[in-house]
N, C-alpha and C positions, 0 to 999 in steps of 0.2 A: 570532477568538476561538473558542478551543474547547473545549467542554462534555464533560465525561466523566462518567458515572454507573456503577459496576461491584460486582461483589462476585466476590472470587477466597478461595481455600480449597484444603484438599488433602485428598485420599481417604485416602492413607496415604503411606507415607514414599517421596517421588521422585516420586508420583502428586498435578499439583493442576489444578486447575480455573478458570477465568474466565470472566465473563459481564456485558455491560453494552451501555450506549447512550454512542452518541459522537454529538456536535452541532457541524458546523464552518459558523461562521458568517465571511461575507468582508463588513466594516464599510464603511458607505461608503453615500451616498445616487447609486444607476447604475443604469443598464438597459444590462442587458445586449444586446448585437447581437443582432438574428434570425439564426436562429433560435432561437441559445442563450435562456436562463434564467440567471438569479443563483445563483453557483456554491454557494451555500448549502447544505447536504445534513447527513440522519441515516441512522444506522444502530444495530444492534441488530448483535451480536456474541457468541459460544462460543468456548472455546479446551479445549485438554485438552494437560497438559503431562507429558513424562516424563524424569525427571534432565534432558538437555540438550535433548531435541529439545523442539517444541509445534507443535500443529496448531489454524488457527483458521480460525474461517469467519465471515465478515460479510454482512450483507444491507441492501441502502438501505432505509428505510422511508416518505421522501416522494418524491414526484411527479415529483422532478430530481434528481438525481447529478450534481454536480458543474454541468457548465454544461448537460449534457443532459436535455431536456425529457422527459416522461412515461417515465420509465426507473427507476417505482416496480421495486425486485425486483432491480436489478440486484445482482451478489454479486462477493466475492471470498475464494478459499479459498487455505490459502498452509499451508505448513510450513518451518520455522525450523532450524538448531541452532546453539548455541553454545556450545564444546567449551573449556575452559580447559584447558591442557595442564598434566600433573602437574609439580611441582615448577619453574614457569613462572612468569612475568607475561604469556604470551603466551597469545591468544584465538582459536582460528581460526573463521568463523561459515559459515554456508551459506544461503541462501534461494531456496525456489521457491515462483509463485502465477498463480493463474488471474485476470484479471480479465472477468468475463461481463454483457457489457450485454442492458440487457430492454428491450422495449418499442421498439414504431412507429418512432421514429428509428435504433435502430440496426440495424432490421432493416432497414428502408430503404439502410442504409450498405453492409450485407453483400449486400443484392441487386444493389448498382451494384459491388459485389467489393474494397473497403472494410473488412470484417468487424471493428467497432472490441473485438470481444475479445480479451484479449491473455493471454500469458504472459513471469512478468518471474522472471528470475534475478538472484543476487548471490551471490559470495563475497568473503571478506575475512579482515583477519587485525588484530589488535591488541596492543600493546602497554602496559603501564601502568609510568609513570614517578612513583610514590612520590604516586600520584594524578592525574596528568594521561594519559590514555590518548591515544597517538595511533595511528589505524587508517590504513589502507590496501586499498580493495575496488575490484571492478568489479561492472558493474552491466549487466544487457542484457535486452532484451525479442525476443517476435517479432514485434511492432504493424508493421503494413505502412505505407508512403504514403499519405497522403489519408486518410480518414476522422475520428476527431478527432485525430488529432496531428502533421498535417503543421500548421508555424505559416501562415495566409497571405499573410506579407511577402515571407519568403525561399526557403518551400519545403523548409524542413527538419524531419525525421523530429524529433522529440520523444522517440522511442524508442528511439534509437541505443546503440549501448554505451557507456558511459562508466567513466573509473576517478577514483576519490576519494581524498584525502588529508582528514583530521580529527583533531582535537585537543578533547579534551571534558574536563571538569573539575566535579565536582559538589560543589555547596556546601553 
């Protein structure tokens, strides 16, 4: 379940602004493994946009990020574009972002050479079918082995590159 609270606006024309709190909560009566925590997590968030591009930055504001324990602070700063081509239905997008973990566990991670912060890319490209948009992206990070995204079943990277196929439709 998740919680969004924001107020966005523009400067002037092409120029606009966002700002809020996001709350994702994961339902369910668990305990999480050691040393994890309950993937529960908020944050507080800025954005500043301009005609296609937008740049935003997030900051966790409790105690656990995601499943990792005292990782108040951690952040993620990221810039976007989304370029609709003239005289198109076609959308090509772009995204780069930092993800920076804070706090005693993960520095712990990076000292055994782990380092669980990351940078993730995507691009992509879209079409829209008289309201049904279907895209086409890939996706890739440079999260290394081990730290938090190898799974420990099988051994696999979490961060690997991948490409997407989607079909969206808004009601």
């Amino acid at each position: 379940l998740d919680t969004y609270f924001g107020y966005r606006g523009s400067f002037a024309e092409g120029l606009g602004y966002d700002v809020g709190f996001v709350r994702y909560n994961y339902l369910g009566d668990y305990t999480a493994a050691a040393p994890l925590v309950k993937a529960d997590t908020a944050e507080v968030y800025a954005a500043i946009s301009y005609k296609f591009l937008t740049a935003k930055y997030s900051h966790s504001v409790m105690n656990g990020f995601l499943t990792v324990p005292d990782s108040k602070g951690t952040n993620y700063i990221e810039l976007n574009a989304s370029y609709t081509i003239p005289d198109t239905t076609y959308t090509v997008s772009a995204h780069v972002g930092k993800q920076t973990y804070k706090g005693d566990p993960a520095d712990a991670f990076a000292a055994a050479g782990f380092d669980p912060s990351y940078t993730d890319y995507k691009i992509g490209v879209a079409k829209d079918f008289s309201g049904y948009v279907v895209g086409l992206a890939y996706t890739d990070t440079d999260a290394k082995d081990g730290g938090f995204y190898t799974w420990p079943n099988n051994g696999g990277n979490w961060g690997r590159g991948m490409t997407s196929v989607s079909l969206t439709h808004s009601f």
